[in-house]
Each structure stands twice: as C-alpha cells, then as structure tokens.
C-alpha positions, 0 to 999 in steps of 0.5 A: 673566570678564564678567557679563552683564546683559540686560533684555528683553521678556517676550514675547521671553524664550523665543526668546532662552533657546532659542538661548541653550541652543545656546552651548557653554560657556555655564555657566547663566543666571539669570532675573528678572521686574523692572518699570521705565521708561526715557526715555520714562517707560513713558506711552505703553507698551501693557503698563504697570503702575501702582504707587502712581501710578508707571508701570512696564512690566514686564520680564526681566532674564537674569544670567550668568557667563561666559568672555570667549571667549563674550561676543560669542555671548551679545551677539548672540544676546540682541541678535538675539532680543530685538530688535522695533525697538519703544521699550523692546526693552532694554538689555545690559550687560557687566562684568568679574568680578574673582573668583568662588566657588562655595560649594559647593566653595570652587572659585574663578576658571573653575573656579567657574563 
C-alpha cells in the first residue's frame, strides 16, 4: 500500500478530482485547503496571503490510500492535471504504508481501505 500526498493549485482542484473518479480502485481521496511557500518564498505569487507578515499562498493538499497496482495512474493523472508550467504548480509525494485499520471494523491490510 502507498500514500500519496499532492499539494496543487486550488484553481486546478476540479480537473484533477474529475479524472481522479474515473480510476478504478480508487478507495477515496481526502481534501485540505493548506497555505505555505516554496523556494520562492510566495513574493512574487499573484494569489499570496499575508499572515502575521509572513507570505503564504494558498493551496489543496489531496491524501489518499491505495494498492501499489494504482499508483502510476493516481501519479499521472494528478501530474497531468495539476500541471500549468507556472512556479508553485506543486509537489507529489508517494510513501509506503506498513499497516492499515479501519475502526469500524477492525478490517486491517487491503481490506481496510
């Protein structure tokens, strides 16, 4: 099982959760709006926010689960979608889950997710 994390654009957020849907066994994906800066410290960002005299811009962060068959078509559709060419278009990360439970029913390994 992989976890994988994508932080993205918030304009680009539809398109990806769209083609996302279309993956089978695909077992859910959950969705945060988060706010941060990356190398270029969010100066010269259009859609910055200011917090306490720090510059952030705002982005999605989408968190999901899921059997290693799936990963390079979770990869590249995110890839694909949330991609503009623009600084700050995001990252993707992709970890390896050791154990899962679901607490409902006490469901652990593929059958918990």
């Amino acid at each position: 099982m992989r976890e994988i994390k994508a932080i993205i654009r918030p304009s680009r957020l539809s398109e990806v959760t769209e083609e996302l849907h279309g993956i089978e066994g695909l077992p859910g994906v959950t969705i945060s709006g988060i706010k941060g800066f990356g190398k270029n410290r969010a100066k010269n960002a259009e859609d910055k926010l200011v917090y306490e005299m720090v510059e952030f811009v705002p982005r999605i962060q989408l968190e999901m689960v899921v059997h290693a068959e799936i990963v390079d078509a979770v990869v590249n559709i995110i890839q694909k979608y949330a991609h503009t060419g623009n600084a700050g278009d995001g990252k993707i990360f992709v970890s390896t889950v050791d154990e899962v439970v679901k607490i409902r029913t006490n469901e652990r390994g593929r059958d918990a997710i």
